[in-house]
C-alpha positions in Angstrom: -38.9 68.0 -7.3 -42.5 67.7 -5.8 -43.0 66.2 -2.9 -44.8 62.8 -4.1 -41.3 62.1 -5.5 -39.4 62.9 -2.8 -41.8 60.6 -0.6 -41.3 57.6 -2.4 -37.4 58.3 -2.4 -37.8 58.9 1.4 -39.9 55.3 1.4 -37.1 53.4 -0.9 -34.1 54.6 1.2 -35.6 53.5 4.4 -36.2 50.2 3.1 -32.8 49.7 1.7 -31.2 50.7 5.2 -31.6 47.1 6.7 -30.1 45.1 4.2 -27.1 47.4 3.8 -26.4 47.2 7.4 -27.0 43.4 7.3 -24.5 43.2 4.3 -21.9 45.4 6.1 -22.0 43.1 9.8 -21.5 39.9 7.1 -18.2 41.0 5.4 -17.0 42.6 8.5 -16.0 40.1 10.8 -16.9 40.6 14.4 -13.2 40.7 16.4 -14.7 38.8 19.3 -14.8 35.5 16.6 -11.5 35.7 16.3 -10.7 32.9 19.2 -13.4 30.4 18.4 -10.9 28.5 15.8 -8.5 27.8 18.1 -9.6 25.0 19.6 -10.8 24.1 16.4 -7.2 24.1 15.3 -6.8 21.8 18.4 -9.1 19.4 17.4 -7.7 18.6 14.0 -4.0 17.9 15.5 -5.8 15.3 17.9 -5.6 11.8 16.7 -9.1 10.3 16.2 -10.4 6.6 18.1 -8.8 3.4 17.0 -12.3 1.8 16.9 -15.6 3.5 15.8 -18.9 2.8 17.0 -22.4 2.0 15.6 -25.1 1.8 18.0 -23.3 -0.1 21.2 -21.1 -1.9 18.6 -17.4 -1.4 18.6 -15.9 -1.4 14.9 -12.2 -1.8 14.5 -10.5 -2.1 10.5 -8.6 -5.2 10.1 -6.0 -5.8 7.5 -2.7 -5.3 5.4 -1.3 -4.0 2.2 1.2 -6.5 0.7 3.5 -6.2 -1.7 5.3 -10.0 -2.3 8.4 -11.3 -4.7 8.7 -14.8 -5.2 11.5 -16.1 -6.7 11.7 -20.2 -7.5 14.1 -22.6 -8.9 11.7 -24.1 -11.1 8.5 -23.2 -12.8 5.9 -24.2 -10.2 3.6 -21.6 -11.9 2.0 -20.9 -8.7 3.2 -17.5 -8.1 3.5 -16.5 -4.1 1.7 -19.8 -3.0 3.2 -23.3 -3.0 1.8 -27.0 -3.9 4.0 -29.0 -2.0 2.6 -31.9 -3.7 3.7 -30.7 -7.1 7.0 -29.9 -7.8 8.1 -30.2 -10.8 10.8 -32.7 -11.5 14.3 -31.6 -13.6 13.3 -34.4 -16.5 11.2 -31.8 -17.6 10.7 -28.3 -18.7 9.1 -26.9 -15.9 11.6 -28.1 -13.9 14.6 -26.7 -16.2 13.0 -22.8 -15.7 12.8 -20.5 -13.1 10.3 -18.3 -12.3 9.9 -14.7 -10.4 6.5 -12.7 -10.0 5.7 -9.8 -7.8 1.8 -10.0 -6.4 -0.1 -8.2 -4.3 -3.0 -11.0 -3.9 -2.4 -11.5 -0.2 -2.9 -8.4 0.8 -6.1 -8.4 3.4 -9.3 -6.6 4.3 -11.8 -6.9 7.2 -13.4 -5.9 10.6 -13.8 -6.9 14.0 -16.9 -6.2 15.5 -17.0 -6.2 19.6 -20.1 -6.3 21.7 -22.1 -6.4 25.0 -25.3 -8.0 24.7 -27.4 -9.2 28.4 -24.0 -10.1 30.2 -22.8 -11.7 27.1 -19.4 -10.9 24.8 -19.9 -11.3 21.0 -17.6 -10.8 19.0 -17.9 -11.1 14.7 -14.7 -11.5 12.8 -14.6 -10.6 8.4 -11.2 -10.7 6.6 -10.9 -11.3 2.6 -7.8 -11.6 0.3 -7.1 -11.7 -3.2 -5.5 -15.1 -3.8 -8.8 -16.4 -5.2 -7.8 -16.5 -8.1 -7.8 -14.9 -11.8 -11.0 -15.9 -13.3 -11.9 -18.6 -15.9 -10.7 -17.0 -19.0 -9.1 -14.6 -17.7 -5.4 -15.1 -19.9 -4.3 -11.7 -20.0 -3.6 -10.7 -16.5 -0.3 -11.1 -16.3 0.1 -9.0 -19.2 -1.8 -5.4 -18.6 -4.3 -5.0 -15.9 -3.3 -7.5 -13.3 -6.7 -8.3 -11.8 -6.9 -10.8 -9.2 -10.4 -12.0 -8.1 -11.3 -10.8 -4.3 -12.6 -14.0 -1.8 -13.6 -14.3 1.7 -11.4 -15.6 4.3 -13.4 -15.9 7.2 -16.8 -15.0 8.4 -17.6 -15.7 11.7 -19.8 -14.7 14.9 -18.7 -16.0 18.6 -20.8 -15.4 21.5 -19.4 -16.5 25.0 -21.2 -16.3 28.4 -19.4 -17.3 31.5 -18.0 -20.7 30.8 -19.8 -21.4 27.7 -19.1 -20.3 24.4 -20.2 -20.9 20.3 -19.1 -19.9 17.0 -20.7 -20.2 13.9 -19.4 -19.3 10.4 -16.3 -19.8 8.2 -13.3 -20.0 11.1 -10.0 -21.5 10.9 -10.9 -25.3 11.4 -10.8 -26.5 14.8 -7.7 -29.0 13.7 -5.6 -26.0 13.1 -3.1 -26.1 15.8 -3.4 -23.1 19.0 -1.3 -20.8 20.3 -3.4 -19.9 23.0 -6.6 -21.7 24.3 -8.9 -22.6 21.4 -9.4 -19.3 20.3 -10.4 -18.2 16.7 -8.8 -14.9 16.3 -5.9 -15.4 13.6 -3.6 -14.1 16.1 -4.0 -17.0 18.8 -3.6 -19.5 16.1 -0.4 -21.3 15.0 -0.3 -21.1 11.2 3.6 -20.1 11.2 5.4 -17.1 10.6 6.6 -17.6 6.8 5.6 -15.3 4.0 4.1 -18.4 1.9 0.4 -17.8 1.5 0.3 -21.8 1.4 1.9 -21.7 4.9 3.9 -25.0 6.1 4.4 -28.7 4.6 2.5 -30.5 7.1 0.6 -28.2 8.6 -3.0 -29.3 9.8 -5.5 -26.5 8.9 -8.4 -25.3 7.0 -10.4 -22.4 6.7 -14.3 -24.0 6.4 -17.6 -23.4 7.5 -18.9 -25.1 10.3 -20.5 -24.6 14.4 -18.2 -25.1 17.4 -19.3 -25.2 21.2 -16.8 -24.3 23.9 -16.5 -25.0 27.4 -14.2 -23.2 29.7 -13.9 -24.9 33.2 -10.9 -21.8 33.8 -9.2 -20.0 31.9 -6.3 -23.0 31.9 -8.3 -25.5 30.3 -10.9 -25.5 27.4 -13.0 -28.3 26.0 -14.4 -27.8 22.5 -16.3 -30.1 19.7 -16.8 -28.5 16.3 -18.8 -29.9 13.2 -17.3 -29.0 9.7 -17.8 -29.0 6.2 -16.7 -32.7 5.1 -15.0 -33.5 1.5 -14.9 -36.8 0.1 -11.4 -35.6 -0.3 -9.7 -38.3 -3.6 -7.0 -36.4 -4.1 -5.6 -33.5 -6.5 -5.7 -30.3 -4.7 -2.5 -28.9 -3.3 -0.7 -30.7 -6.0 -1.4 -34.1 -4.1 -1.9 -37.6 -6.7 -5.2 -39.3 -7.5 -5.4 -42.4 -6.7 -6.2 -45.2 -9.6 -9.5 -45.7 -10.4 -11.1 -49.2 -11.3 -11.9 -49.1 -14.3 -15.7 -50.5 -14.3 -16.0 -48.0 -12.0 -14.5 -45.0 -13.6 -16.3 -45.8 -16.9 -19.8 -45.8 -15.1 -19.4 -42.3 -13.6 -18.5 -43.0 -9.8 -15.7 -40.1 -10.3 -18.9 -38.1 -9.5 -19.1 -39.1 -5.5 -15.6 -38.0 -5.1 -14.0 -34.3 -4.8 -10.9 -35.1 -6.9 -9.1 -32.7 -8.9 -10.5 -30.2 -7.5 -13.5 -30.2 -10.3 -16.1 -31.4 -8.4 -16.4 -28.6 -5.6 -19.9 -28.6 -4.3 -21.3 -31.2 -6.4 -19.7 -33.8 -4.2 -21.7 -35.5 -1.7 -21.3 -35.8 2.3 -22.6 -38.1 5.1 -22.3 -35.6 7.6 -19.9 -32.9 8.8 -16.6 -33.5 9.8 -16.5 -33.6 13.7 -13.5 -32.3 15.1 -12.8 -32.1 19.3 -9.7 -30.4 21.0 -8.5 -30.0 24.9 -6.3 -27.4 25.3 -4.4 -26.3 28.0 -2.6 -23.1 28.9 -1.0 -23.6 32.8 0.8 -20.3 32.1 1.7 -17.7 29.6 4.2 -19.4 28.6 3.2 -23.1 27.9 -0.1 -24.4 25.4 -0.3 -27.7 24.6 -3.5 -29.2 23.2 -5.0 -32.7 22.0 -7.2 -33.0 18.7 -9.3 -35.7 17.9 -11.2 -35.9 14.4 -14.1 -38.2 13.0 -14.7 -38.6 9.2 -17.3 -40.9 7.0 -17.6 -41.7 3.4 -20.5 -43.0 1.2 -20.2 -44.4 -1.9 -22.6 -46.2 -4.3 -21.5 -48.3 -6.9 -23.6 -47.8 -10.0 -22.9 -51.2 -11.3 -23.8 -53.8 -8.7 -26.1 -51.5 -6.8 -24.2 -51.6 -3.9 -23.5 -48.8 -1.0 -20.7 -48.7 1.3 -20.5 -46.7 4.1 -17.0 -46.3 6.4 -15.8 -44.1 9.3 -12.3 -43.2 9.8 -10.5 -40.8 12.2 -7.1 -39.0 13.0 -5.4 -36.7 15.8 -2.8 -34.6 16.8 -0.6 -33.5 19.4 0.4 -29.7 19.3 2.4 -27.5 21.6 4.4 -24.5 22.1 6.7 -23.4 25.1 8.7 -20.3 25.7 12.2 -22.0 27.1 14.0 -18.3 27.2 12.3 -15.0 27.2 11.3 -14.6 23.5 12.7 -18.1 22.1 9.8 -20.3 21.8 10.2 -24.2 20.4 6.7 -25.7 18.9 6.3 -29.2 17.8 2.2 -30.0 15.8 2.4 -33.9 15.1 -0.4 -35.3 13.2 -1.5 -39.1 12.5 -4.8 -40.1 10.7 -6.2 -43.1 8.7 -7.8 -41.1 5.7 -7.4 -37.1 7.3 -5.1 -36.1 4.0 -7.9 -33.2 3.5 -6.6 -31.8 6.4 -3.0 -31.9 4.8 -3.8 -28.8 2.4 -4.9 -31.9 0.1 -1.6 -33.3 -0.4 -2.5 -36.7 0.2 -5.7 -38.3 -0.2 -8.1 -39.8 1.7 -9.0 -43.1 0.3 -8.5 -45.5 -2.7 -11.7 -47.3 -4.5 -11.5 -51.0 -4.6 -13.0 -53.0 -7.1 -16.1 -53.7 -5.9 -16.5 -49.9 -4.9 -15.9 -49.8 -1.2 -13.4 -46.7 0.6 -10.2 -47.9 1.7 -8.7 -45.1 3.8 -4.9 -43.8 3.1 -2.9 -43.7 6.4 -1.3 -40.0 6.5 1.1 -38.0 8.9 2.2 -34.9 9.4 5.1 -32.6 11.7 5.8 -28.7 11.6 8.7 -27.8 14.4 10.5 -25.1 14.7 12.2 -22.6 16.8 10.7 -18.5 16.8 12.3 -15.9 18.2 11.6 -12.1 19.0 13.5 -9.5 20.4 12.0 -5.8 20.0 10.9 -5.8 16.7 12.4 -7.9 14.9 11.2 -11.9 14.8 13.5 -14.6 13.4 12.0 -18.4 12.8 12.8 -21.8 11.7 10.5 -24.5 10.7 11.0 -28.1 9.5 7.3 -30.0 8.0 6.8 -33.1 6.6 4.2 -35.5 5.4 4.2 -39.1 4.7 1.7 -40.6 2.8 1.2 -44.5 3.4 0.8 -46.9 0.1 -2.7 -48.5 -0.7 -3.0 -50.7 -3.0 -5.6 -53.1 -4.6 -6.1 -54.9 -8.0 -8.7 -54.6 -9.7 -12.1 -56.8 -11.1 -9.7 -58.7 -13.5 -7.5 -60.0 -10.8 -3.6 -58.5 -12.1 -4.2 -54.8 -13.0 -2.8 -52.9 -10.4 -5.2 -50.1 -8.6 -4.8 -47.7 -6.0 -1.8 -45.2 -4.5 1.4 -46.1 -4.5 1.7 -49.5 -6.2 4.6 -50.5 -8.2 4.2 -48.5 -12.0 2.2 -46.0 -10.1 2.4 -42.1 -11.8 5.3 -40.4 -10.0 2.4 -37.9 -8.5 1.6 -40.5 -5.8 4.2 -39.2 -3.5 5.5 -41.2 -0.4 7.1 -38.3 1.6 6.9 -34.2 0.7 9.1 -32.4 3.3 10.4 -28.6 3.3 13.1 -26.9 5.8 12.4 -23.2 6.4 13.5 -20.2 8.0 13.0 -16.2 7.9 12.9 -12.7 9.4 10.5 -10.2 10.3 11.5 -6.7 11.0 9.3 -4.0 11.9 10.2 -0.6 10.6 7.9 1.4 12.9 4.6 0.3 14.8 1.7 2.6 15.7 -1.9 1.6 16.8 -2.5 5.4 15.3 -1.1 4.9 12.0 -0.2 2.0 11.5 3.1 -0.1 10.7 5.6 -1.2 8.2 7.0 -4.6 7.9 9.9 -6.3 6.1 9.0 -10.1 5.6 12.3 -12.4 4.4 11.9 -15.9 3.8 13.6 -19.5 2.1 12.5 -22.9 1.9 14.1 -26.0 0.5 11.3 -28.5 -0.7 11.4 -31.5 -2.0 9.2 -34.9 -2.6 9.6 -38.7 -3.3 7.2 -40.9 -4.6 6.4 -44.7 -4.0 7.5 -46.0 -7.7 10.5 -44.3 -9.7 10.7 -45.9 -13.4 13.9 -46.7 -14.6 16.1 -43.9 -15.7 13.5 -41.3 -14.0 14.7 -39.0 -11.1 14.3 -40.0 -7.7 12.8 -37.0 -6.1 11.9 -33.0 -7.1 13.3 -30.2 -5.0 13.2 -27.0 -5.0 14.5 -23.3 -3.7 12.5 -21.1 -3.3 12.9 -16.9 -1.8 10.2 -14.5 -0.8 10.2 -11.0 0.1 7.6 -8.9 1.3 6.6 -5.1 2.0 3.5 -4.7 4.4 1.7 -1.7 5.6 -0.8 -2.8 8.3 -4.0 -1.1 8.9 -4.3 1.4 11.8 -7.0 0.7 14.3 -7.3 -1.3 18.0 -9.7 -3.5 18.8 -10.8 -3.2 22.5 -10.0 -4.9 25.7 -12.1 -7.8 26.4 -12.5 -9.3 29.8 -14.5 -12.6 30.3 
């Protein structure tokens, strides 16, 4: 071998030496590494925050997993929610037929967002369901993919400063009774404890955009005035009758200035918002009780003689809650109103049309009391709501033909009283801000309704039984202390 050969050999091998040691240091592991994965290992068996955090904003999940049965003596067709309005009566087939579906449309989805912002708390609130609905068109649902339609709940922002605070969004109306001050949060609002996604006969609530300012002289007292989406609310959601129509007026289209039936949605027009104020008080933990007032207008125009009417109308309520032994609580909402059925989950309406076209507001009350209980984990209620709905009734341009809600040969939709006795149980299987907990929801209710005019040989009321059960995972996550 000449030595020009063994040269370049000489120059290859030293060339090669590098990466060979560099490939030999990589497969070998140094022994010294060996410790730096244990506190790796720690890590991993450490639980993580229950909140996150963007920027100086404090994110905590919000929401639950349900699984619901609802069982019912007749065929409501409503599935886990109930029109109290609208139950069927046993002189026909839907009320000869039970019905039992399992759903998972209540099952919830959201954040909480928490704050600091130049001295001032502000707090933003999101939460969606699927009860929305199926979707026009939608008929086969119920028979492979069982799709429900997802909607928003609420969608709100509150910022509070010392003694003043606002609110802007879609909240739980300000009419919806408190459990604590006049907070928003769904968990200082009284709504009940059942399982029903429609809640409680009677109850006063609504979940609807609007603005609210809040003053807080302490923190026993608060003073608040909201203004609200208004509805010229003429009856037909929540299963509640439609008033008669005169019949001029019906033929020339008026059934266009009035949300009835639920088809008109948007398309109905509104004076103004609904203005809602509350004073509540809170002396101690134990004891809220709280004073409502609302304010409501109507416009109509009747396309025949040319004529507008314009007429204001009101309600209010009286709500409480007291603990009377540790963990028994009684609570007693009472609600009165000339034309504030809207606020009844629609059951009864607002106003009849007379003949010439001007409102005539429907008196309409309301109770939900009860008794709740809780004793470690495991909360036991009983609830009693009823509505009455007052008659109005008019005749119409020809002077005999009856017109209206209630009048004598009325449809047996226009009911007089809707009432519904309920109780149930909550048990909590375990309960962990870190992961979580599982809940076993039980509840019946015993509805029924009468209306104003039963025809001969008709029955004189519909009731009902009707049985829920419910599985619930709820989200892990905390949301953090807030001091004002």
């Amino acid at each position: 071998m000449n030595q020009a050969v063994l040269r370049r050999m000489t120059l290859i091998f030293m060339a090669m030496a590098p990466l060979a040691v560099s490939h030999s240091l990589s497969a070998t592991p140094l022994q010294t590494a060996a410790p730096a994965a244990a506190p790796a290992a720690q890590a991993a068996d450490q639980s993580s925050p229950l909140q996150f955090k963007i920027g100086d904003a404090t994110i905590a999940p919000i929401g639950f997993m349900d699984l619901t049965n609802t069982f019912r003596s007749t065929n409501a067709g409503t599935s886990l929610q109930t029109n109290f309005g609208s139950i069927p009566y046993n002189n026909g087939i839907t009320g000869r037929l039970t019905e039992d579906k399992l759903s998972v449309a209540n099952s919830r989805i959201g954040f909480r967002v928490d704050a600091k912002v130049r001295d001032a708390n502000v707090l933003g609130y999101y939460e969606g369901d699927f009860v929305g609905g199926i979707g026009n068109g939608a008929f086969n649902t119920q028979v492979s993919s069982n799709s429900l339609l997802y909607r928003v709940r609420l969608y709100w922002v509150d910022v509070r400063k010392g003694k003043l605070e606002m609110l802007a969004g879609q909240s739980w109306s300000m009419i919806t009774p408190n459990r604590k001050q006049i907070s928003a949060l769904p968990g200082d609002l009284f709504y009940s404890q059942v399982v029903d996604v429609n809640y409680m006969n009677g109850l006063t609530w609504g979940r609807i955009p609007g603005i609210r300012f809040l003053y807080h002289p302490s923190e026993k007292v608060t003073w608040g005035v909201s203004l609200e989406n208004a509805a010229q609310y003429f009856g037909g959601s929540g299963g509640g009758g439609v008033p008669t129509l005169p019949a001029a007026l019906a033929a020339a289209g008026i059934g266009g200035e009035l949300d009835q039936n639920t088809s008109n949605g948007v398309a109905t027009p509104n004076v103004h918002p609904d203005i809602i104020s509350k004073l509540a008080f809170d002396p101690n933990s134990r004891l809220h009780f709280e004073f409502v007032g609302v304010e409501r207008t109507v416009k109509l125009f009747n396309p025949i003689t040319q004529a507008t009417f314009t007429k204001g109308s009101g309600g209010g309520s009286v709500n409480g809650g007291v603990e009377i032994a540790k963990g028994v609580r009684l609570v007693s909402n009472n609600f009165w109103s000339d034309g504030g059925g809207r606020y009844l989950f629609g059951v009864a309406p607002d106003f009849i049309v007379r003949a010439d076209g001007s409102p005539s507001f429907i008196h309409s009350g309301s109770t939900v009391s009860g008794v709740e209980y809780q004793r470690k984990n495991t909360q036991m209620y009983a609830y009693y709501g009823g509505i009455y709905i007052g008659r109005n009734t008019a005749l119409d341009a020809n002077g005999t033909t009856k017109i209206g809600y209630g009048y004598a040969g009325s449809p047996n939709s226009h009911n007089k009283t809707t009432q519904e006795g309920t109780f149930g149980l909550t048990q909590t299987i375990w309960r962990d801000a870190k992961f979580g907990s599982m809940q076993l929801m039980l509840q019946y209710a015993y509805l029924f309704r009468d209306p104003w005019f039963v025809a001969p040989g008709a029955p004189k009321n519909a009731h009902e039984n009707a049985v829920w059960f419910n599985l619930r995972y709820v989200l892990p996550g905390s949301a953090p202390t807030i001091k004002y």
